[in-house]
C-alpha positions as CSV (number, residue, x, y, z in Angstrom):
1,X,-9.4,-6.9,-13.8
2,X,-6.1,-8.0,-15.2
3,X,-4.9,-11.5,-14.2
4,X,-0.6,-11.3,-13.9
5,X,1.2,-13.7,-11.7
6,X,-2.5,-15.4,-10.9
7,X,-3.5,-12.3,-9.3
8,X,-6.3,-9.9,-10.2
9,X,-5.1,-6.7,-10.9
10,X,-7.0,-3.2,-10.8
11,X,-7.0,-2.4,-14.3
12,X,-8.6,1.6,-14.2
13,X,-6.4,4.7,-13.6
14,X,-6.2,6.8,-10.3
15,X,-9.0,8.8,-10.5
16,X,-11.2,5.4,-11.1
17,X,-9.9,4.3,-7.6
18,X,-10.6,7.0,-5.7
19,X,-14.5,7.2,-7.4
20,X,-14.9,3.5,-6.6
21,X,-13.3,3.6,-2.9
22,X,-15.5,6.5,-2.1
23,X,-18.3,4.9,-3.1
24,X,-16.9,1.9,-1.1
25,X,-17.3,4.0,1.7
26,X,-20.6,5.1,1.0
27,X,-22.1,2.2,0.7
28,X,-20.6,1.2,4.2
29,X,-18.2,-2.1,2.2
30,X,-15.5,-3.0,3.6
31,X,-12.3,-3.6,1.2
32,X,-8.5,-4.4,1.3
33,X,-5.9,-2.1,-0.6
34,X,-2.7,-3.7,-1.4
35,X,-0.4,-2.5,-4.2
36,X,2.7,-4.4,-4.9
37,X,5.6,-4.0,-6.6
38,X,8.7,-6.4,-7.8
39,X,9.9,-7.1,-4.4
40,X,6.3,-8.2,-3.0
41,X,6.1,-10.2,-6.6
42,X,8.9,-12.2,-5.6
43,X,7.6,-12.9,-1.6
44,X,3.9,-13.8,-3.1
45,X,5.4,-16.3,-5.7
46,X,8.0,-18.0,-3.4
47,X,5.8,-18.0,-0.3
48,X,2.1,-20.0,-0.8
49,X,1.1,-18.4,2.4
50,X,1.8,-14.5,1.1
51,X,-0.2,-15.6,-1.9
52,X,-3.0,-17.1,-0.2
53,X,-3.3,-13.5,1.6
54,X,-2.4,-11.1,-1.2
55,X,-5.1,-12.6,-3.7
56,X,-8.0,-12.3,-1.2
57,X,-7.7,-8.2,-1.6
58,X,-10.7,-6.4,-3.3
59,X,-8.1,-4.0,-5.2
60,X,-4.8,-5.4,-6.3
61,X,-2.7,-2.5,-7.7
62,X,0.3,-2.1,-9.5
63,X,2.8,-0.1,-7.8
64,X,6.1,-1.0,-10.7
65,X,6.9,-0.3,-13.8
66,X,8.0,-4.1,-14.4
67,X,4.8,-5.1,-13.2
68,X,3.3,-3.1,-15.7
69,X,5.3,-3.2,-18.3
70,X,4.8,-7.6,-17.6
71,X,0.9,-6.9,-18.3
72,X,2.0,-4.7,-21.5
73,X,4.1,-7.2,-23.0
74,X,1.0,-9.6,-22.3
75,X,-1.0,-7.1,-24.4
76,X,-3.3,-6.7,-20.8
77,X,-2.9,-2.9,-19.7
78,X,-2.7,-2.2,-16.5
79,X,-2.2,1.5,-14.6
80,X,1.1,2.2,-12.4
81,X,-0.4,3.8,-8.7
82,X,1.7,4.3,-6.2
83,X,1.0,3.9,-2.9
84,X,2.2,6.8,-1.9
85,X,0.0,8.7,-4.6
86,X,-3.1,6.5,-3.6
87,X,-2.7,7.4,0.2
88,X,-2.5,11.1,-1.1
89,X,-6.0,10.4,-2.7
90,X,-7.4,8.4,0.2
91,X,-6.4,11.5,2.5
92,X,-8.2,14.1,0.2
93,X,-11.2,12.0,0.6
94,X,-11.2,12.0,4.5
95,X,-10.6,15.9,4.2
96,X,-13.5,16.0,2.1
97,X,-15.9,13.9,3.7
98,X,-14.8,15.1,7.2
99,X,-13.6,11.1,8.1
100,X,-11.5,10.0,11.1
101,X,-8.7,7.9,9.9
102,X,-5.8,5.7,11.7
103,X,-2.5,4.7,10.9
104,X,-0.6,1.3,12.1
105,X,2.9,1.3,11.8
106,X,6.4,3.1,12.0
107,X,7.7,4.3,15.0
108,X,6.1,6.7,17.2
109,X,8.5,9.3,16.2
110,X,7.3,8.8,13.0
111,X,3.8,8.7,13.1
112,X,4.0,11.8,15.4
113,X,5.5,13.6,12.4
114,X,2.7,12.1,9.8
115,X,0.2,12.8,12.1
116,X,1.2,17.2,12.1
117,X,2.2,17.3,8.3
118,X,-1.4,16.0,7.7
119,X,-2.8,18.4,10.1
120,X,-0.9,21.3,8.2
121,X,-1.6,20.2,4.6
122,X,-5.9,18.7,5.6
123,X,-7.8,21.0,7.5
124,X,-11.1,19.0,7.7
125,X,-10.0,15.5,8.1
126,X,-12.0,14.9,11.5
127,X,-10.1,12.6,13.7
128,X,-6.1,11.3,13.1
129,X,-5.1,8.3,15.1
130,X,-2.1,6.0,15.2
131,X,-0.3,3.3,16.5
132,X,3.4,1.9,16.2
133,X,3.6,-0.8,14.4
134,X,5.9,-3.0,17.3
135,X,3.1,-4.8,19.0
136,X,3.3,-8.6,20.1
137,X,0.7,-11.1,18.7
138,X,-0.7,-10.9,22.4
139,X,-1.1,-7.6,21.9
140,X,-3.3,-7.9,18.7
141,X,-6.8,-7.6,19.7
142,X,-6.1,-4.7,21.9
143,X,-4.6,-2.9,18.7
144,X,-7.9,-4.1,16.6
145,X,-10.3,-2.5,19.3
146,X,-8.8,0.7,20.1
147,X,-8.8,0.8,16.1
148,X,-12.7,0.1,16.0
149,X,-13.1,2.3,19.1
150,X,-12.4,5.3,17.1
151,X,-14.7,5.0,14.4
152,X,-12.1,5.4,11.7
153,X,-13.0,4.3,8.1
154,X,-9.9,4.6,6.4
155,X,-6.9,2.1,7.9
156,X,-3.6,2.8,6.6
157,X,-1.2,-0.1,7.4
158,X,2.7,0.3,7.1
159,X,4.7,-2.7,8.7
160,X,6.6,-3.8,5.7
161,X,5.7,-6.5,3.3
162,X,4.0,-9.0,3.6
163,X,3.9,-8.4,7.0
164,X,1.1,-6.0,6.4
165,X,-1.0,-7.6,3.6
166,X,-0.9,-10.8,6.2
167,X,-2.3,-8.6,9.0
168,X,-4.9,-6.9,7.3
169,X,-6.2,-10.2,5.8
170,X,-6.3,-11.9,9.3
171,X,-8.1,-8.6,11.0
172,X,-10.3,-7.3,8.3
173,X,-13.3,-9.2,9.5
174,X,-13.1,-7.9,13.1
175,X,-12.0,-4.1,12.1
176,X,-15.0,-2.0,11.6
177,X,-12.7,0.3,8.9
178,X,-14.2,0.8,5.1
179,X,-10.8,1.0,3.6
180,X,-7.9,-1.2,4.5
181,X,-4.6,0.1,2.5
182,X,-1.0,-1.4,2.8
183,X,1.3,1.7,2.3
184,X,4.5,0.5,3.5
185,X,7.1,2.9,3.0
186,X,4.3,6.0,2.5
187,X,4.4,6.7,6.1
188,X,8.3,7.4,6.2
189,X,7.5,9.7,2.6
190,X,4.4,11.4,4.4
191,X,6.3,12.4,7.5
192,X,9.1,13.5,5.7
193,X,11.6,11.5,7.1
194,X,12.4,10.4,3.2
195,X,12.5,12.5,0.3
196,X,10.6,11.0,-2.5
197,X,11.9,11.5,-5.8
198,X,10.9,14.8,-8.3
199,X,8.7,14.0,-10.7
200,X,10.5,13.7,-13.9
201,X,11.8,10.7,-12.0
202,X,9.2,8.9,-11.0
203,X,7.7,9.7,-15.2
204,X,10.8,7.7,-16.3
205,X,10.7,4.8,-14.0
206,X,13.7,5.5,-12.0
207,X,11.8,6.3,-8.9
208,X,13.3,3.1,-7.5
209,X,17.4,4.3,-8.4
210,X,16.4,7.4,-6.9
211,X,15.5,5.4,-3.5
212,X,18.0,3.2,-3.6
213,X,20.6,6.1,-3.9
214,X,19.0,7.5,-0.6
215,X,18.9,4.0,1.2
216,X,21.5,2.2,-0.2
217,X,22.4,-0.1,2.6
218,X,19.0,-0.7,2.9
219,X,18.0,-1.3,-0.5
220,X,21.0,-3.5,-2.2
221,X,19.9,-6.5,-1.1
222,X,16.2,-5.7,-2.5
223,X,17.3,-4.0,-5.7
224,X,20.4,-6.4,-6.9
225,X,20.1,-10.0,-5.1
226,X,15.9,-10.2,-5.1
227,X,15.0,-8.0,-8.1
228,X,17.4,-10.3,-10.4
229,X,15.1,-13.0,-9.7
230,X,12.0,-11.4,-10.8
231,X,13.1,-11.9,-14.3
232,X,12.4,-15.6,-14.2
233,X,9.4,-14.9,-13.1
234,X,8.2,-12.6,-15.9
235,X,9.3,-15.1,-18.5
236,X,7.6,-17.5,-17.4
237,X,4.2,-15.3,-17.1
238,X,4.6,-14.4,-20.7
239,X,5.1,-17.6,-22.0
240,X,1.1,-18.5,-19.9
C-alpha cells in the first residue's frame, strides 16, 4: 500500500487485483472496491465525512493519471485501473466461476441494456440482477435484502460519487456480497449508452478530454471549476 492524500492506495497492477479478489472470494471475505479519481480527491479532502467512508475500503485504487502521476512525483508508484477495466475483470471472474452478480444504480433503462450486453459478451455468468439506483432511505433495507436474497457475490454500485462509496460503507455489514465495487460511470460505458474512448487515448491520459468532449455540459463544471482545485492539493501532498 501506497499512502497519498492519507489514503492507502493499492499499489500492484491489474492482474494482482483480480488474483487477490478471487481469492477474496474464495475464501468467503468480504471487501469494498472503490477507485477514485481527481474529482472524488477533491469531495474526500473537503468533506471529513467522504473521508471517513472512503478510507475504510479494503482496496483503494487509482483511477487518474494526476493521482498517479502525485504518487510518482512522491517517488511511491502506484498502478492507474479503471473502473471500467476492473469491472471488465470482475465480470470475467463471475463467467469463470459461474457467480450470480447484481448491479445498483442507473436507470432501469439502463441497467436493462447492461444486463443483455453482458449476456451477449458472458455466457456462464450464472445469475444477473439489478436495481435502479432512485430508492428512498426508507426504501434501503428492502434494496439490501432482495440483494442478499439472490446470493450474488459480486455488488457493482453506480450512484455517483460519493454517494456510492457512502452506501457501500453503511451496508457492507448487512450485505452478504464478497465484492463491493463503486463503478460510477461503468454502467452507462457497459450498456453502451457512452462511448468510451479508443485506446491510444486512454494510453496518453486524455481519456478524460475525450469524455468531456462527449458530455460537455455535464462535465465543465467537473473538469474546469473542481479539477483547478486539485492542484493545491497535490502541492501540498508533495511537500508531506
Amino acid at each position: 500500500m501506497v499512502k497519498i492524500f492519507n489514503l492507502d492506495f493499492y499499489d500492484k497492477n491489474l492482474e494482482n487485483i483480480k488474483i487477490e479478489l478471487e481469492k477474496d472470494i474464495d475464501e468467503n471475505k468480504k471487501v469494498r472496491v472503490y477507485t477514485p479519481n481527481v474529482d472524488h480527491i477533491i469531495n474526500i479532502k473537503s468533506n471529513e465525512k467522504v473521508f471517513s467512508k472512503y478510507s475504510k475500503a479494503e482496496y483503494i485504487i487509482a483511477d487518474g493519471w494526476p493521482v498517479v502521476a502525485t504518487a510518482k512525483v512522491k517517488k511511491t508508484p502506484i498502478y492507474k485501473i479503471t473502473g471500467v477495466d476492473l469491472m471488465d475483470e470482475l465480470l470475467k471472474l463471475a463467467d469463470k466461476k459461474n457467480l450470480n452478480i447484481f448491479f445498483l444504480g442507473a436507470t432501469d433503462d439502463t441497467l436493462k441494456k447492461l444486463k443483455s450486453n453482458i449476456e451477449r459478451d458472458f455466457n456462464n455468468i450464472n445469475l444477473i440482477n439489478y436495481n435502479n439506483g432512485y430508492f428512498s432511505e426508507e426504501d434501503n433495507e428492502i434494496i439490501v435484502k432482495k440483494i442478499n436474497e439472490t446470493n450474488s457475490k459480486i455488488l457493482f454500485v453506480g450512484m455517483g460519487s460519493p454517494k456510492q462509496e457512502i452506501w457501500i460503507t453503511e451496508n457492507i455489514e448487512k450485505l452478504n456480497v464478497n465484492i463491493a465495487i463503486a463503478i460510477g460511470g461503468a454502467l452507462k460505458i457497459y450498456s453502451e449508452e457512452i462511448e468510451r474512448a479508443p485506446k491510444f487515448v486512454q494510453k496518453i491520459g486524455m481519456e478524460w478530454f475525450y469524455r468531456f468532449m462527449k458530455e460537455p455540459k455535464r462535465l465543465f463544471s467537473r473538469y474546469f471549476v473542481k479539477y483547478p482545485k486539485f492542484i493545491k492539493h497535490f502541492i501540498d501532498e508533495i511537500k508531506e
